[in-house]
C-alpha positions in Angstrom: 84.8 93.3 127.8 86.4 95.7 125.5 89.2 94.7 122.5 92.5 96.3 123.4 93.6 96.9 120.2 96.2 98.5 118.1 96.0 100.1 115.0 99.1 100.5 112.3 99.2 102.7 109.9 97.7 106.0 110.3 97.0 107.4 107.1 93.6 107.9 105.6 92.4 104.4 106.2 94.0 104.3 109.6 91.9 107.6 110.7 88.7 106.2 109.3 89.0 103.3 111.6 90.2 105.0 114.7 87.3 107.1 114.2 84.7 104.2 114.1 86.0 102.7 117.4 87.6 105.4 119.2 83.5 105.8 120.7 82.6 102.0 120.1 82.7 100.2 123.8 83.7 97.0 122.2 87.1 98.3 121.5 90.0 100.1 123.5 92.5 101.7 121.4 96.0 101.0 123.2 98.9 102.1 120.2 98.2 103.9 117.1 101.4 102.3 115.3 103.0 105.3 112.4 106.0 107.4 111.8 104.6 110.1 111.9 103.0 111.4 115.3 99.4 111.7 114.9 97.4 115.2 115.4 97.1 115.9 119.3 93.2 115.0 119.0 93.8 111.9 118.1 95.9 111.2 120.9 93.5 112.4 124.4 91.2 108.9 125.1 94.7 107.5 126.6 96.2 105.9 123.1 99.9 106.3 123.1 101.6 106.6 119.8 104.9 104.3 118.6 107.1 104.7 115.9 107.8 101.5 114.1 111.1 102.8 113.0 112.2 103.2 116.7 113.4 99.2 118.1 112.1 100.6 121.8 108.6 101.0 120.3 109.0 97.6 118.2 109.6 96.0 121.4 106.8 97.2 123.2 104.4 96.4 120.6 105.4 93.0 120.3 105.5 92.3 124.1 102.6 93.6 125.3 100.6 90.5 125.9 97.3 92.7 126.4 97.2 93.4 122.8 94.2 91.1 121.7 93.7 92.4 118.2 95.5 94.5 115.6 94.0 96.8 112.5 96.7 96.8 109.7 96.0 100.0 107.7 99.8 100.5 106.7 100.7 100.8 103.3 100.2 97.3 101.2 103.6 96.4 100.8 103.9 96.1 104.5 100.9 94.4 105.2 102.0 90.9 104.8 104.9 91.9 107.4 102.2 92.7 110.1 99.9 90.1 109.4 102.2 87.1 109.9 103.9 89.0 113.1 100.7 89.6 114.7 98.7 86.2 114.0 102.1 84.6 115.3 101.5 86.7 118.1 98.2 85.6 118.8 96.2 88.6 117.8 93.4 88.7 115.7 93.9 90.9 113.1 92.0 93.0 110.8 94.1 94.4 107.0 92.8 96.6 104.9 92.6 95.7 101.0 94.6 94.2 99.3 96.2 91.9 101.7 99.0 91.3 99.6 100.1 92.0 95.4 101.7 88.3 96.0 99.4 85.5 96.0 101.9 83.1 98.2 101.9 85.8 100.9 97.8 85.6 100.6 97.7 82.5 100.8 100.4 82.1 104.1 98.1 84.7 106.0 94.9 83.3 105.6 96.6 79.4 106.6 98.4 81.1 109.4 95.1 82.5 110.7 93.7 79.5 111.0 96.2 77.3 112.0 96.5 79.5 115.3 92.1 80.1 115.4 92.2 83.6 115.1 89.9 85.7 112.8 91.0 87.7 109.7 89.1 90.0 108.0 90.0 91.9 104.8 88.9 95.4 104.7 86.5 94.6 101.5 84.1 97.8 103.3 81.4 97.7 100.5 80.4 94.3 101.6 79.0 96.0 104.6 77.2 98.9 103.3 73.4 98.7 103.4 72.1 99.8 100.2 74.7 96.8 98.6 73.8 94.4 101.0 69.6 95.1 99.7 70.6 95.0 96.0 72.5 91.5 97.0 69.1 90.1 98.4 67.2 91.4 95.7 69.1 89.6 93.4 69.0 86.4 95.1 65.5 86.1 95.9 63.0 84.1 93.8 61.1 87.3 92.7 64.6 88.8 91.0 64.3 85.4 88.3 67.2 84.9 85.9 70.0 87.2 86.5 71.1 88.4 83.0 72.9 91.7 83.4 74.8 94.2 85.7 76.0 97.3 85.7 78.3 99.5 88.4 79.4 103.1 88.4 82.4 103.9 90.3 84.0 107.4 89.9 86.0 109.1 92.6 85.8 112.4 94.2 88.2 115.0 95.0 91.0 113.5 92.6 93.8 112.3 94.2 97.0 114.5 94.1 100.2 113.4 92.1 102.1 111.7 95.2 99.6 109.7 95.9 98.9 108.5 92.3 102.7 107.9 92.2 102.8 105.5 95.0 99.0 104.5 94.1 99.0 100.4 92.2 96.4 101.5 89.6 92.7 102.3 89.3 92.0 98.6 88.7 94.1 97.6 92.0 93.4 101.1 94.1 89.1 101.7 92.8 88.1 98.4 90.5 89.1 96.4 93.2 86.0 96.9 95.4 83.3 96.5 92.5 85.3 93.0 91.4 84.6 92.2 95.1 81.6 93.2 95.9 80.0 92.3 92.1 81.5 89.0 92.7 80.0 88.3 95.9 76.6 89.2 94.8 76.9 86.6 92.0 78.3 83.9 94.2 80.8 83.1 91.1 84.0 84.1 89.1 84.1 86.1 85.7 85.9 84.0 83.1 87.0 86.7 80.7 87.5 90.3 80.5 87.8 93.2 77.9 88.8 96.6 79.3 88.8 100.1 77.1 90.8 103.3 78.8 91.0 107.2 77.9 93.1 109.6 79.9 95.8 109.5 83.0 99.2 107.3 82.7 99.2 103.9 80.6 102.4 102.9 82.4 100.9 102.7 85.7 97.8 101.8 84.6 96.3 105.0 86.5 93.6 105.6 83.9 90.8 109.0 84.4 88.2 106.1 82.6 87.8 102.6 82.8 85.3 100.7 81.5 85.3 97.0 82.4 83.4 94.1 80.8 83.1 90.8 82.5 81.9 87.6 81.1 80.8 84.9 83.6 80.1 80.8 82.8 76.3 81.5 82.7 76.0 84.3 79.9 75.9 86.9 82.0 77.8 90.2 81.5 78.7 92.8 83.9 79.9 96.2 83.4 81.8 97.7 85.6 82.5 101.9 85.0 85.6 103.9 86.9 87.0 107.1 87.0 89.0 109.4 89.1 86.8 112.2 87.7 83.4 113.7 89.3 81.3 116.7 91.0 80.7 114.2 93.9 81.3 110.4 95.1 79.6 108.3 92.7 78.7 104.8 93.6 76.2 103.3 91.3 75.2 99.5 90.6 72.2 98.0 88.7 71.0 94.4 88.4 68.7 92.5 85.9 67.0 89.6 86.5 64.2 87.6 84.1 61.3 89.0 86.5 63.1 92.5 88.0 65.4 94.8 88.9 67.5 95.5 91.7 69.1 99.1 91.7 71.1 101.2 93.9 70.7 104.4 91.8 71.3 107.4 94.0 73.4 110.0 92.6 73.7 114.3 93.5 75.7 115.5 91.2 77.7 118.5 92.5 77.5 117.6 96.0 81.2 116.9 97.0 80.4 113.9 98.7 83.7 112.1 100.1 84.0 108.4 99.9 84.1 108.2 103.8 81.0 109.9 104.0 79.1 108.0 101.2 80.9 104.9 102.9 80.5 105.6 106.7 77.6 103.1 107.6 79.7 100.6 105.9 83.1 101.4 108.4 81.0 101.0 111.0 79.5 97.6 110.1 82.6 96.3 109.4 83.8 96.9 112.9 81.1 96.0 114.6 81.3 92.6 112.4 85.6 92.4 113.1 84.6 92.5 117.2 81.7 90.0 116.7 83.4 87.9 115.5 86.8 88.5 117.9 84.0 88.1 120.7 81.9 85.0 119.9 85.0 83.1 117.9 83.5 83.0 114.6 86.3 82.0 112.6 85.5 81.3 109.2 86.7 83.9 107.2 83.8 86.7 105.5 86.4 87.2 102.6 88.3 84.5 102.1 91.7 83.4 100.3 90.2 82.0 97.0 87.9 85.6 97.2 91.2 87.4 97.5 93.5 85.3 94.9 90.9 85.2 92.6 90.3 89.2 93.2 94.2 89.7 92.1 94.4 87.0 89.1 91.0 88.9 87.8 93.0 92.1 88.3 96.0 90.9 86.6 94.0 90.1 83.5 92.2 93.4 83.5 95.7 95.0 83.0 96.6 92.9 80.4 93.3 93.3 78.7 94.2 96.9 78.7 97.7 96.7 78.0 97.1 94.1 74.9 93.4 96.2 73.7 91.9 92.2 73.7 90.0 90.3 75.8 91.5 88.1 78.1 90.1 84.3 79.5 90.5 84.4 82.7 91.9 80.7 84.6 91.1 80.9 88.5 90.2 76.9 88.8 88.5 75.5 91.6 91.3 74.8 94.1 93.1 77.9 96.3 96.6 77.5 96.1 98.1 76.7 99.0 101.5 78.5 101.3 104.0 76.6 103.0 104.1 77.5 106.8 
């Protein structure tokens, strides 16, 4: 049986996702939840569109009792909003990144979820893209040895426009977000300080043109992680030393105005196919979980202040997530 689903937000991320499972049979699209009234071709496979500043169209969304799951790609600062409505609703729900800038409203989505058994995924996409999921084994296996050293590229393609960069939370919240992730979940640990260095764009906002980001972790190794809004073409780079090997994902065109969604789209995919999986056979431990995410935004809080102060920064997660009151 298909997911009747709904998805909020309609915005870049919101169009990505419709366009993963507007074809996939495990889903039905029922709402497509925005302000604005999507293009007419996103609206002729039976989806009706409501506004969420109209109470009518509130109404209907919450009381449609058909409504098994919800995609929340609305802007962050509404996310938490959605999340707790929805899971209180009894729909699974999928967010994109970050689910929150507050860590107490992290922490009450991910203890709602599973006080009511439903699944919630965080749209952490690079987690599901092939080429980092073989540099991830690589590094794990017995052959890889020692891991010493890592390195990541990260520079975006076109560059945003000003409005966006205006309502945009930084390069180390919007772009350094999803190397932190993804670096971290190939190390299966934390990094317990950071030093960042920055040239170009707006200090205030912390919307730098270059970031370069070094981590320290507990067992000497270092990571560097390199961002920018500035390139000929999508650049997503990472490489990985071990004792006995290498593990690299290296492929890079220069000039050939790739987009992210195009460099990206196996990983969109996956990460449906993994959100109705696990919807379907009630797998309900989260994939990214609440100390992934806390930690994610205390690490990105001290790469701001890194770059703020010019020093490097220890970095205190501890072992214990904090916990919301529900």
């Amino acid at each position: 049986m298909s997911i009747p689903v709904a998805i909020i937000g309609f915005g870049r991320a919101g169009r990505i996702h419709y366009s993963n499972i507007v074809d996939n049979p495990a889903y039905r699209i029922i709402y497509i939840v925005d302000e604005r009234r999507p293009p007419a071709e996103y609206l002729q496979s039976g989806e009706r569109w409501l506004n969420p500043a109209s109470p009518d169209d509130v109404k209907t969304l919450k009381l449609d009792g058909s409504l098994q799951a919800v995609m929340i790609c609305s802007p962050t600062n509404t996310h938490h909003q959605f999340c707790v409505e929805n899971l209180n609703l009894g729909r699974h729900v999928f967010v994109e990144k970050p689910l929150s800038n507050k860590i107490n409203e992290i922490c009450e989505c991910f203890e709602l979820a599973e006080k009511k058994k439903l699944v919630l995924l965080v749209g952490f996409n690079r987690r599901f893209d092939p080429a980092i999921i073989k540099v991830r084994e690589r590094v794990n296996s017995p052959a890889f040895g020692k891991l010493r050293y890592g390195f990541t590229i990260s520079r975006d393609w076109p560059y945003p426009s000003q409005d966006y960069l205006a309502s945009s939370t930084g390069i180390f919240h919007d772009c350094a977000v999803h190397d932190i992730d993804y670096v971290n979940w190939i190390l299966g640990m934390k990094p317990i300080s950071v030093n960042v260095t920055h040239s170009g764009g707006n200090t205030k906002t912390h919307n730098y043109d270059y970031v370069n980001i070094v981590f320290k972790y507990a067992n000497d190794v270092i990571v560097h992680l390199n961002c920018s809004r500035i390139a000929t073409s999508y650049d997503q780079r990472c490489e990985f030393y071990g004792t006995n090997g290498e593990a690299l994902n290296s492929s890079f065109t220069p000039g050939a105005r790739l987009t992210f969604t195009e460099r990206y789209a196996a990983s969109y995919r996956n990460e449906m196919n993994d959100f109705a999986k696990r919807i379907q056979e009630g797998i309900l431990e989260p994939f990214v979980t609440q100390d992934d995410c806390v930690a994610t935004f205390r690490i990105i809080e001290a790469c701001e202040q890194s770059s703020t102060e010019n020093k490097t920064i220890d970095i205190h997660l501890g072992t214990t997530p904090m916990k919301a009151s529900l």
